[in-house]
DOKEKE-266364 format. One record per residue (C-alpha): residue number from 1; residue in one letter; x, y, z. Coordinates in nm, 4 decimals, padded with zeros to 6 digits. Layout:
N
- NUM|A|X|Y|Z
...
This chain:
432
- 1|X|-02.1733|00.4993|01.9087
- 2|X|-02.1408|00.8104|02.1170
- 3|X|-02.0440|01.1597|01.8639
- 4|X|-01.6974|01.2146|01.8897
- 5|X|-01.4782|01.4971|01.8533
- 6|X|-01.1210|01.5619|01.8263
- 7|X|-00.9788|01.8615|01.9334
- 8|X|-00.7407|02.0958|01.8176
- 9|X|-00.5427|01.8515|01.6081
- 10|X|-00.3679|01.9814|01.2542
- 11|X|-00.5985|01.8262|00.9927
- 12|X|-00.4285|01.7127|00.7143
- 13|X|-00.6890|01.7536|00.4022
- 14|X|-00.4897|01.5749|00.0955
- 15|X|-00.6918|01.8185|-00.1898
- 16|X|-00.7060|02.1435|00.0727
- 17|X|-00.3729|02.1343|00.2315
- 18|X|-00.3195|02.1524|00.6802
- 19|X|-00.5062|02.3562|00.8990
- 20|X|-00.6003|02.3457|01.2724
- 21|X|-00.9670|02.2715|01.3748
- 22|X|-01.1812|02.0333|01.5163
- 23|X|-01.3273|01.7329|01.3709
- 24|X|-01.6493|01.5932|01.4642
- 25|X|-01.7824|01.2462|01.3842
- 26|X|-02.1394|01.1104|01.4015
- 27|X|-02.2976|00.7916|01.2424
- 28|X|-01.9418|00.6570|01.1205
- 29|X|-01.8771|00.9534|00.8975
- 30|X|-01.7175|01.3093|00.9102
- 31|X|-02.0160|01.5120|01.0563
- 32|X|-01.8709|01.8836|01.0499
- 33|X|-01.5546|02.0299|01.0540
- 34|X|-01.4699|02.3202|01.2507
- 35|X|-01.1814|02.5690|01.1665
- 36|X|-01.3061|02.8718|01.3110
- 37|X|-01.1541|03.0001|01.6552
- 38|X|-01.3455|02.8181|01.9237
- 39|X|-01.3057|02.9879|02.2692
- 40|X|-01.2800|02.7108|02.5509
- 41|X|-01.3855|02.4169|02.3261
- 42|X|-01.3966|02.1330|02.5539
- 43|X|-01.7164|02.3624|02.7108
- 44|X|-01.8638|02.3960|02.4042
- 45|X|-01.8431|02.0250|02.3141
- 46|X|-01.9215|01.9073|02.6703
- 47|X|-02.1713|01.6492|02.5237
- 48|X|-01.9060|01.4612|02.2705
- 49|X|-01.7026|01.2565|02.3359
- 50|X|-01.3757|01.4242|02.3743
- 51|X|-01.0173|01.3350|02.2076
- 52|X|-00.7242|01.5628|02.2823
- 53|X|-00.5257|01.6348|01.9059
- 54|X|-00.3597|01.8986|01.9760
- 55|X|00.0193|01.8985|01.9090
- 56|X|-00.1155|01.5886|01.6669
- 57|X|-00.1888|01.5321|01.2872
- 58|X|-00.5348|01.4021|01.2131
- 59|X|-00.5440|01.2904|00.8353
- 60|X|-00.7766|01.0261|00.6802
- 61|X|-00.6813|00.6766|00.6851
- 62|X|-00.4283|00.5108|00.5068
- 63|X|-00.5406|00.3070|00.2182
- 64|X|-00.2490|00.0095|00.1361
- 65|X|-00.2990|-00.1307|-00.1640
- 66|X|-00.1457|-00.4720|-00.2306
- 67|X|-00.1561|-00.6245|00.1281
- 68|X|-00.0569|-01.0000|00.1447
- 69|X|-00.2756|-01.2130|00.3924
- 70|X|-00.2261|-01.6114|00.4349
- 71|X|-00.5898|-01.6855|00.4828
- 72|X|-00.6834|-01.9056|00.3263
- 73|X|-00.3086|-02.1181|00.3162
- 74|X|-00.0666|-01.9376|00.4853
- 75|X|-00.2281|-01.8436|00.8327
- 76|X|00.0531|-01.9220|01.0539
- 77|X|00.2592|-01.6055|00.8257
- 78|X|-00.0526|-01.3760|00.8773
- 79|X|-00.3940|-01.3981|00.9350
- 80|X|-00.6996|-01.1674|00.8448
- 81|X|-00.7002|-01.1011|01.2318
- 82|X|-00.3333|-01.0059|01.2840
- 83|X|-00.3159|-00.8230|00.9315
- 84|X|-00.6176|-00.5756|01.0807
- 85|X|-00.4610|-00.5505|01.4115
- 86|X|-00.0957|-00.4374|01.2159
- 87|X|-00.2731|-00.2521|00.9879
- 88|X|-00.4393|-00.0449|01.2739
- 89|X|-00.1678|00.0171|01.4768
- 90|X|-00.0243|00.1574|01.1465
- 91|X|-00.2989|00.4333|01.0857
- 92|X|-00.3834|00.1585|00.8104
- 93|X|-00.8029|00.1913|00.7654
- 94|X|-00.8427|-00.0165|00.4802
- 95|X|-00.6305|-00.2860|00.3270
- 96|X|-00.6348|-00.4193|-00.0599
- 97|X|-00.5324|-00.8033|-00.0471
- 98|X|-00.3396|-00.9858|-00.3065
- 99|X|-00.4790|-01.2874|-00.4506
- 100|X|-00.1992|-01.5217|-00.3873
- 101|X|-00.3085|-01.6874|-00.1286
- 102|X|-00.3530|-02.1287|-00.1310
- 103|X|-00.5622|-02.1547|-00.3114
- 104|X|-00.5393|-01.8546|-00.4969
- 105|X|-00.8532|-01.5992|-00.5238
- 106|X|-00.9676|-01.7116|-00.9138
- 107|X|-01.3450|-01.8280|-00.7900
- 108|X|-01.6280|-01.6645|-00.6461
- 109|X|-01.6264|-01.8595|-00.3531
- 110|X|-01.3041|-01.8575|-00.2677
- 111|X|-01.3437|-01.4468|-00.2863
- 112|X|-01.6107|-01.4454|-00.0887
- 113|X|-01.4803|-01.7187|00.1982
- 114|X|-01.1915|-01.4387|00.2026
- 115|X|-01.4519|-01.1660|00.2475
- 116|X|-01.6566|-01.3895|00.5171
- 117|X|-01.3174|-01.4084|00.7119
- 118|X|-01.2363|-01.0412|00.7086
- 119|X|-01.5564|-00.9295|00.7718
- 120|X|-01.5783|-01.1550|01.1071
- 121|X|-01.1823|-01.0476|01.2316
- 122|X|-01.0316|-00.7874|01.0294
- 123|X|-01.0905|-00.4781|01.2499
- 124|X|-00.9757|-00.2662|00.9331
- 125|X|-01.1933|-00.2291|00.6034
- 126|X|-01.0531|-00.5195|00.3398
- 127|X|-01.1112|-00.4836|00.0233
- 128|X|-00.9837|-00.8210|-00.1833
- 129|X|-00.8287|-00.8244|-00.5617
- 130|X|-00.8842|-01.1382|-00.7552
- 131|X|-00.6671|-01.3590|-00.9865
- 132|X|-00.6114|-01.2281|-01.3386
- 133|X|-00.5820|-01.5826|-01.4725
- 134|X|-00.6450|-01.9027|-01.3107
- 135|X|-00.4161|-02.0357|-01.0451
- 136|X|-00.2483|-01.7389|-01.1147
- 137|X|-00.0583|-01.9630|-01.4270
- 138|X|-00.1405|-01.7283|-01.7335
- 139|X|-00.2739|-01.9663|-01.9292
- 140|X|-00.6571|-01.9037|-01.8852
- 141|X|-00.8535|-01.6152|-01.7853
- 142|X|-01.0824|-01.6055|-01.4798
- 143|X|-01.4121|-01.5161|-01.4166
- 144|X|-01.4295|-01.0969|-01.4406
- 145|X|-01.7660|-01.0676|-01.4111
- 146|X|-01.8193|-01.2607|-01.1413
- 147|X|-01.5568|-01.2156|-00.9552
- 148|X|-01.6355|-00.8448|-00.9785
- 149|X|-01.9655|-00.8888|-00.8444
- 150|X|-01.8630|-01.1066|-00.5606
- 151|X|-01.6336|-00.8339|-00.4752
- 152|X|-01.3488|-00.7668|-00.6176
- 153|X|-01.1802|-00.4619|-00.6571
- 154|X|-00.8757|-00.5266|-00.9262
- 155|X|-00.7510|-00.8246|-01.0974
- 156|X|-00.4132|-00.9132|-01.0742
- 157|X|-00.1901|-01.1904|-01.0287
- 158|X|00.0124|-01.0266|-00.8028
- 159|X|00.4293|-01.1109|-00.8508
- 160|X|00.3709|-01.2996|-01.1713
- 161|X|00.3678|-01.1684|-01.4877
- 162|X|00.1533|-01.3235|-01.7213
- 163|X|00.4126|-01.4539|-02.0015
- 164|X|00.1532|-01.5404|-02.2643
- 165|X|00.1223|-01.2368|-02.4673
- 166|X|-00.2190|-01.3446|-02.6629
- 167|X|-00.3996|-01.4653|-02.2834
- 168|X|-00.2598|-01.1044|-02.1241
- 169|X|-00.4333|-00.9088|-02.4343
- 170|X|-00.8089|-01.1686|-02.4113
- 171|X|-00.8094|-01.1103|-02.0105
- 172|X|-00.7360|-00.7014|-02.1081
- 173|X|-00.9630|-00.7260|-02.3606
- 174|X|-01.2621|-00.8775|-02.1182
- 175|X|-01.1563|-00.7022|-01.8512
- 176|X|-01.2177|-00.3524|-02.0287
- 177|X|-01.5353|-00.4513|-02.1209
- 178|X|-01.6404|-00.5398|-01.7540
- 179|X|-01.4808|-00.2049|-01.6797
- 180|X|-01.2470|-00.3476|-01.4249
- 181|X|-00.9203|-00.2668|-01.3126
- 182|X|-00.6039|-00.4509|-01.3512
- 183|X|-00.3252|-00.4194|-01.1740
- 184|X|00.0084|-00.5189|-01.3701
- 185|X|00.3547|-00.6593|-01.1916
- 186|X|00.5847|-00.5255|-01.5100
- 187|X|00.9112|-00.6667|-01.4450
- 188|X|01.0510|-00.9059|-01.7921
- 189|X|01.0278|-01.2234|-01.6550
- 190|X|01.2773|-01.4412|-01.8698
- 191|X|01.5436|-01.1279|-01.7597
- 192|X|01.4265|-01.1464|-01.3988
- 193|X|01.4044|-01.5059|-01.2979
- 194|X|01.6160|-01.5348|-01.0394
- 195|X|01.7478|-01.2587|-00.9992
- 196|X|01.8038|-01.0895|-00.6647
- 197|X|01.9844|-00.7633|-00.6497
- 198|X|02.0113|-00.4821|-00.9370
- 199|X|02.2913|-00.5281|-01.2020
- 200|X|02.5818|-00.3204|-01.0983
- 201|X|02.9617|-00.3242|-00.9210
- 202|X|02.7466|-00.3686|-00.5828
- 203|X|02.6039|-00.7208|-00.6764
- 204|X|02.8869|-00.8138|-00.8653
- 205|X|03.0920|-00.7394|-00.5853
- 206|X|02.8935|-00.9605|-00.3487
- 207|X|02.8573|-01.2259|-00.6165
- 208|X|02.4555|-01.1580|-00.6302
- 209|X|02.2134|-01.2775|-00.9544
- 210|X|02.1371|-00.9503|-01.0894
- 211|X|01.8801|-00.8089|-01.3309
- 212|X|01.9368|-00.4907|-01.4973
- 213|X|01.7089|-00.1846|-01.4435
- 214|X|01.5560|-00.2253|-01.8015
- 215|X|01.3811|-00.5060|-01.7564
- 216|X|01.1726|-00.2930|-01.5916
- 217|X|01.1135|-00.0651|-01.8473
- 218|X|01.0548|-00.3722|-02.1314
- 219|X|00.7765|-00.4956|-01.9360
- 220|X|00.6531|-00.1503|-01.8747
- 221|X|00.5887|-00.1351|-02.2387
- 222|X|00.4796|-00.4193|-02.3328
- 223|X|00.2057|-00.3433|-02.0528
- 224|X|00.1344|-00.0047|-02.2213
- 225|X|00.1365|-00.1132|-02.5498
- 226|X|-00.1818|-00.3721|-02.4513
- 227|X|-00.2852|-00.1158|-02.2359
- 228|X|-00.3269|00.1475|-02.5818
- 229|X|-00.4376|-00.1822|-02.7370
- 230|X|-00.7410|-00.2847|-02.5516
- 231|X|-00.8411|00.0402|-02.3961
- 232|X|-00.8424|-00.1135|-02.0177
- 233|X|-00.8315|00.0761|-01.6815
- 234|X|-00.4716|-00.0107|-01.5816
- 235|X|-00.2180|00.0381|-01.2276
- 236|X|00.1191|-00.0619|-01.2271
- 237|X|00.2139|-00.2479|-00.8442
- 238|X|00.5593|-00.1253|-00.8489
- 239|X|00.7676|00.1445|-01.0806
- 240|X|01.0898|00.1354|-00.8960
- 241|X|01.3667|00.2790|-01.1577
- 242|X|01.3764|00.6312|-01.3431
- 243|X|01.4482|00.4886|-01.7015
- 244|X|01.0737|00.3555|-01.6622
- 245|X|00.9254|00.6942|-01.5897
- 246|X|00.9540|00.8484|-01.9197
- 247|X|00.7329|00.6048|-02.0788
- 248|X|00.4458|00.6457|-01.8329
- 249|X|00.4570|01.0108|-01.8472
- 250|X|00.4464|00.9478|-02.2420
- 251|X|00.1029|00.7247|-02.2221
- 252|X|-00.0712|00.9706|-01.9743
- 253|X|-00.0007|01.2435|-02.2088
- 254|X|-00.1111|00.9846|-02.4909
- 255|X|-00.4458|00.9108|-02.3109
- 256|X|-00.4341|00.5903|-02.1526
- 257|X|-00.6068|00.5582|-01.8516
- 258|X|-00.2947|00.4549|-01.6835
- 259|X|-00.1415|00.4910|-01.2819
- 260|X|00.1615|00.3702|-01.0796
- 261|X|00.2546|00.3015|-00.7333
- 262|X|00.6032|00.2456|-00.5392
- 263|X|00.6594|00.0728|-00.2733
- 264|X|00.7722|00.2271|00.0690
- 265|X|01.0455|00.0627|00.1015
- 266|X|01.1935|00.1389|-00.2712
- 267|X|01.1421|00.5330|-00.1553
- 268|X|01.3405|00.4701|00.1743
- 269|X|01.6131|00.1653|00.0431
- 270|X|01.8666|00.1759|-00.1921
- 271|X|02.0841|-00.1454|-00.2985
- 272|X|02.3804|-00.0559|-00.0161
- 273|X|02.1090|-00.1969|00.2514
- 274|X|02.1823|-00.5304|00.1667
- 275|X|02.4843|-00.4723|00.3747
- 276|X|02.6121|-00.8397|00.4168
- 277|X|02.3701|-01.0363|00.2244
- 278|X|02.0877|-00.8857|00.4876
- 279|X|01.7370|-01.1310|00.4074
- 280|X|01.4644|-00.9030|00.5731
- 281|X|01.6123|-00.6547|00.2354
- 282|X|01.5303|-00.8803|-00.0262
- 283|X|01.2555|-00.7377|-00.2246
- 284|X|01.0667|-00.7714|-00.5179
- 285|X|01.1731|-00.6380|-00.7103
- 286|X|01.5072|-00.5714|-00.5880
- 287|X|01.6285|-00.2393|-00.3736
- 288|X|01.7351|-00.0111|-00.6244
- 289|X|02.0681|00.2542|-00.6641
- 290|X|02.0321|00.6036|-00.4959
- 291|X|01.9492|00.7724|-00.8170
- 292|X|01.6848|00.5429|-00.8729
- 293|X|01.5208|00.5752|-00.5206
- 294|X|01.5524|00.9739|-00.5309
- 295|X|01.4095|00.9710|-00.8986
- 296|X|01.0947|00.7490|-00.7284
- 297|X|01.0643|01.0320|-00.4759
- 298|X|01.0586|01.2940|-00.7095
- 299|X|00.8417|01.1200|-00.9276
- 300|X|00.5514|01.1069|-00.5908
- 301|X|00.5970|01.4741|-00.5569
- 302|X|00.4986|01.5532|-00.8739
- 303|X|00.2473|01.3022|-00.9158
- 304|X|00.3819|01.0858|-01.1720
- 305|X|00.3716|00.8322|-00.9528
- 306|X|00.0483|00.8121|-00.7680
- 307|X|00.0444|00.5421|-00.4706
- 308|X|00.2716|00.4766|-00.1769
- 309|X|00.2001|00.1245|-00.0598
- 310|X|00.3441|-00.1338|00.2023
- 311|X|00.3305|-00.4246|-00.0482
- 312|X|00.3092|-00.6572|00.2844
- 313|X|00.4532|-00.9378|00.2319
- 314|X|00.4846|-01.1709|00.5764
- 315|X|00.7700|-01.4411|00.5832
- 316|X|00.7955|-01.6510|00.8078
- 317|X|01.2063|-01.7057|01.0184
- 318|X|01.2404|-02.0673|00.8518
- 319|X|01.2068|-01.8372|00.5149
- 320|X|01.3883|-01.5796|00.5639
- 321|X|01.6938|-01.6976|00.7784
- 322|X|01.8730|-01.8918|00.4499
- 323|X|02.1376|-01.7235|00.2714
- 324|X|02.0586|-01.4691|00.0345
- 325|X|01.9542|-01.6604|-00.2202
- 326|X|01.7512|-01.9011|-00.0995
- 327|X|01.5600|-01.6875|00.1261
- 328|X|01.2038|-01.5759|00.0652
- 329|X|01.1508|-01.2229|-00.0973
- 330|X|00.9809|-00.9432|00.0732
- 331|X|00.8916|-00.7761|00.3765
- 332|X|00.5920|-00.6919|00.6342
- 333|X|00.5078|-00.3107|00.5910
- 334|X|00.1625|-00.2484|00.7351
- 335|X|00.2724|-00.0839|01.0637
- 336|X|00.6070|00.1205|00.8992
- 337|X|00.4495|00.2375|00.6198
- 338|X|00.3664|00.5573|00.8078
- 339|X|00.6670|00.6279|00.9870
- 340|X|00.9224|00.5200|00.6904
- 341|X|00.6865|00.6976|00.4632
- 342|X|00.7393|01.0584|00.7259
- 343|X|01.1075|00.9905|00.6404
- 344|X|01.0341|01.1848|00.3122
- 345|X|00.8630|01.4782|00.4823
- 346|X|01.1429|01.5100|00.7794
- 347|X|01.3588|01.5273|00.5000
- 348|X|01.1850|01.7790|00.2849
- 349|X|01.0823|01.5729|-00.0582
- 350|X|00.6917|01.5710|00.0395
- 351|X|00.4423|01.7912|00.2282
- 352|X|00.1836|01.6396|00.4525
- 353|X|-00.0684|01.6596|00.2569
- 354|X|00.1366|01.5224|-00.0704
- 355|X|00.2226|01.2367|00.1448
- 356|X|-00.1305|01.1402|00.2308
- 357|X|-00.2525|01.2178|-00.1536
- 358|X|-00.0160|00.8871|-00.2467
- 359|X|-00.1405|00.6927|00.1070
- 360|X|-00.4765|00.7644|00.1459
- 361|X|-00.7022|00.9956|-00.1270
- 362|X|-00.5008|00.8667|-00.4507
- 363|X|-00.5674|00.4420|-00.3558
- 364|X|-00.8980|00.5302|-00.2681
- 365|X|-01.0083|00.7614|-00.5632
- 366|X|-00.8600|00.4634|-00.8536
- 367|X|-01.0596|00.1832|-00.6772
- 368|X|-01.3885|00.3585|-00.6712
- 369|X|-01.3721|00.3346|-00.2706
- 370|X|-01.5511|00.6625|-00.0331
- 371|X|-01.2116|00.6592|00.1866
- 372|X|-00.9316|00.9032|00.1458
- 373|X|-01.0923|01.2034|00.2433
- 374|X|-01.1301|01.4574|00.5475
- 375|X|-01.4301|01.6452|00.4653
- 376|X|-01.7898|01.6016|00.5668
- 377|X|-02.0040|01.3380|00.4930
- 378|X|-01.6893|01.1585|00.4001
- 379|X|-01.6542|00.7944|00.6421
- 380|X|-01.4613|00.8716|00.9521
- 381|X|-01.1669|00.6302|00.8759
- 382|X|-00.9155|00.8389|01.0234
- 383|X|-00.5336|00.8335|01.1517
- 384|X|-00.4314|01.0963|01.4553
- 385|X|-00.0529|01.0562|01.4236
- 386|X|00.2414|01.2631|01.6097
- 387|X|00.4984|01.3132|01.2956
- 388|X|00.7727|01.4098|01.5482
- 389|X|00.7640|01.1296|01.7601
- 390|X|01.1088|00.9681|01.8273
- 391|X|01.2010|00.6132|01.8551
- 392|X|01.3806|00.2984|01.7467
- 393|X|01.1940|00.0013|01.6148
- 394|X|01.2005|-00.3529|01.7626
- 395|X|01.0401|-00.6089|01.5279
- 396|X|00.9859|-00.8166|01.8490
- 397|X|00.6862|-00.5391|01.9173
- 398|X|00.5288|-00.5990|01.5668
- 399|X|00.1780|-00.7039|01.5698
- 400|X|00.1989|-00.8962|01.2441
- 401|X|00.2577|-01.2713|01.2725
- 402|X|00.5685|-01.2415|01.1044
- 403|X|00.8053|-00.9532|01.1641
- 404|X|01.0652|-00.9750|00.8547
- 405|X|01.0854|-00.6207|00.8330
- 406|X|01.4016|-00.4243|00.7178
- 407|X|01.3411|-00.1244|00.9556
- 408|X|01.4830|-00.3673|01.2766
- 409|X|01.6661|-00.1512|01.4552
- 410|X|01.6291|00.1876|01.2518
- 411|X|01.5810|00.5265|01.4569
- 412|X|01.2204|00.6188|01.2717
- 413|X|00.9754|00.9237|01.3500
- 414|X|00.5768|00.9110|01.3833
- 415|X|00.3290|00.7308|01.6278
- 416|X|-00.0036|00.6620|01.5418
- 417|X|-00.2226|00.7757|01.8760
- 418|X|-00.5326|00.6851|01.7456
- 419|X|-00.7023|00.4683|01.4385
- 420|X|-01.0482|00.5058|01.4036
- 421|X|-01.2688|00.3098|01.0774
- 422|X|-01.6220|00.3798|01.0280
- 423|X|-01.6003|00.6492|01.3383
- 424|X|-01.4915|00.3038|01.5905
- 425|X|-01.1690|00.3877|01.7258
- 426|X|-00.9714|00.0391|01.6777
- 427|X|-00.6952|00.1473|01.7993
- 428|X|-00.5502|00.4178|02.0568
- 429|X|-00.5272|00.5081|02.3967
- 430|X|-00.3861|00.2168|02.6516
- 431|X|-00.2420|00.0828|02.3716
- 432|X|-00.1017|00.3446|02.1370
C-alpha cells in the first residue's frame, strides 16, 4: 500500500483531547503525527497519497462490542459480509460478535469456522466471544481454555442469563483461572420473562408486560457478589437504569475488576418511543424513562459507565412486523451508532474525545486489543467523520441485511467520509 496522509483534519485523540494536524500512515499503522504549522502541505507531502480532512474529524475506529452476525444460522438476517460492509460505512473498524448464532459458538471449531468466514469477507477486524455454557443453556460450562486459544475474546452467553447459581460461580471460577473475560447480561430472569416495556403508567396505559427497573439491579448483584466471590475479570453488556449505578460504583471502589457498557440506543430512547406499539423500539432490555436515559448519559461522562455499543441485533420484516408482543426484540445499530451516539455531543453531555473514550479506546483497552488509539505506532484503523453533517435517515439505504432500526425517519447529524482498517481505506470516497 502506497503511505497515506490526511490533511488538516481535527484529530480526535481519546487520552490527549482534539487538535488539528496531519496524520500519516505507513505499513497499516499510525506512522507520525504532525501538529506543527505546515506551510503549503500538499507540497510538502507531494509523494503520499493525499486525503483532504480539513473541516473533518479524524478519530480512531470505532470498536462495537456485542455485534450479532447470523453466520453460521441466520445468514439471510446478516452475514459476516454485510455486517463488515455496515460496520464500515459506520466508522465501525472492528466488531466483537455474540455467540448466539445456530449453532451457538461453545466449540473450537465452530469458533474458528466463524473466524475462517470473517477473515475471507468481513472487510472490518472481527473479533468473536464464545458461549459461557454450552448451547448457551446454563447447565454446563464450555471449554475456556480452548476456546480462548482458538480465539476468543470474552465468554458470554449473550441475552441469557445463566439461572443456575452453582454452574454461573464453576464457569467464574474456571474462567478466572484462565484469566478470561466474561461478559454478564444482568437482568433477573424469573422478573423479566416476558416482559416488554418498563413498569410504569406508560405500559400500563398501553396494556404492555412490564418489568420493573430493579430487576436490573438484583441481577446486578448477584453478578457482583460472584464477581467478589471468584475474583474474575468481569463487563456488564447493558446497565440501562440509575438505581443500578450505585452498586457498581460501590464494587470499583471495593476492588473488583469490574466494567459496564450501555447501549446507544438506551442513551438516545426513552420508553415514550414506543409511540403506538412501534416494533423496530423493542429492545432488550426495554427503552427506559427519561431519568433513567439522562442518568446513563451522565454516568458515560464520568466514566462510570465505560462502553457505548450498537448491540446489533438484525431482524428480519416477518419478525418484526407482529404486534408488539410477538415481535422479535432488538435493533441493527452498526451504521447509527456514530451519528445517534453525536446526538450527545450536539447536545452538550459529551466531548469528542469522551465520546470516542466509550466507542473506541475504552472496548479496545478491556479486551486486550492494539485498536482505540491515534498515536504512532498505533494500527491505522481510523474513522474521518463530518460531526455537522445534516440529514434524515432512510432504512431503505442501510447496508445491513436487515434494516429494523428505530432511527427510520429521524433528522440525525454525522457522515462517515472515510473508514480505513489496517491503513486500507474500506470505505470512502464514491461511496461515502
Amino acid at each position: 500500500m502506497r503511505d497515506t496522509i490526511i490533511i488538516g483534519a481535527t484529530l480526535i485523540d481519546p487520552e490527549d483531547g482534539a487538535r488539528s494536524g496531519h496524520l500519516i500512515i505507513r505499513d497499516g499503522h499510525i506512522y507520525d503525527i504532525v501538529t506543527d504549522p505546515v506551510p503549503d502541505p500538499e507540497a510538502r507531502f507531494r509523494a503520499l497519497e493525499q486525503v483532504d480532512g480539513r473541516g473533518l474529524c479524524l478519530a480512531p475506529g470505532i470498536v462495537d462490542w456485542g455485534v450479532q452476525v447470523g453466520e453460521p444460522g441466520a445468514r439471510h438476517k446478516e452475514s459476516l459480509r454485510s455486517a463488515g460492509q455496515a460496520a464500515a460505512a459506520g466508522g465501525v473498524t472492528t466488531i466483537v460478535t455474540r455467540p448466539d448464532t445456530d449453532p451457538v459458538i461453545d466449540t473450537p471449531e465452530i469458533l474458528e469456522f466463524h473466524a475462517r468466514r470473517a477473515q475471507a469477507d468481513c472487510v472490518v477486524r472481527v473479533h468473536p466471544m464464545a458461549a459461557l455454557t454450552k448451547g448457551r443453556a446454563g447447565r454446563e460450562m464450555t471449554e475456556i481454555a480452548f476456546l480462548r486459544d482458538a480465539g476468543a475474546v470474552a465468554f458470554s452467553d449473550g441475552l441469557r442469563v445463566v439461572e443456575n447459581t452453582r454452574v454461573y460461580a464453576r464457569a467464574l471460577t474456571y474462567a478466572r483461572s484462565m484469566g478470561a473475560l466474561v461478559v454478564a447480561h444482568v437482568q433477573e430472569p424469573s422478573l423479566s420473562s416476558g416482559a416488554v416495556a418498563t413498569h410504569g403508567a406508560f405500559a400500563t396505559l398501553r396494556g404492555l408486560p412490564s418489568v420493573h427497573p430493579l430487576a436490573e439491579r438484583i441481577g446486578l448483584d448477584r453478578d457482583l457478589a460472584l464477581a467478589e466471590m471468584t475474583g474474575v475479570r468481569l463487563h456488564i453488556d447493558q446497565i440501562t437504569t440509575a438505581r443500578a449505578l450505585p452498586r457498581l460504583e460501590r464494587a470499583r471502589a471495593a476492588g473488583l475488576d469490574v466494567t459496564a457498557g450501555v447501549s446507544v440506543h438506551h442513551l438516545t430512547l426513552n420508553e415514550f418511543d414506543v409511540g403506538d406499539w412501534r416494533t423496530f423500539f423493542k429492545l432488550t432490555p426495554p427503552l427506559r424513562s427519561e431519568d433513567d436515559r439522562m442518568a446513563m448519559v451522565q454516568a458515560v461522562a464520568d466514566g462510570t459507565i465505560d462502553v457505548i455499543c450498537s448491540m446489533h441485533t438484525p431482524q428480519d420484516e416477518e419478525s418484526k412486523r407482529l404486534p408488539f408482543e410477538q415481535a422479535a426484540s432488538g435493533a441493527v445499530g452498526l451504521e447509527t451508532l456514530l451519528p445517534a451516539a453525536l446526538r450527545l455531543v450536539h447536545g452538550g453531555h459529551l466531548t469528542l474525545s469522551q465520546l470516542f473514550r466509550a466507542l473506541s479506546l475504552n472496548p479496545a483497552r478491556r479486551l486486550g486489543l492494539e485498536g482505540g488509539r491515534l498515536q504512532a505506532g498505533a494500527p491505522a484503523d481510523l474513522v474521518l467523520f463530518d460531526p455537522d453533517a445534516p440529514f434524515v435517515l432512510d432504512r431503505e439505504t442501510l447496508r445491513s441485511k436487515s434494516r429494523n432500526t428505530p432511527f427510520d425517519g429521524a433528522r440525525m447529524e454525522g457522515r462517515v467520509r472515510g473508514t480505513w482498517v489496517a491503513g486500507r481505506r474500506v470505505f470512502g470516497g464514491a461511496d461515502a
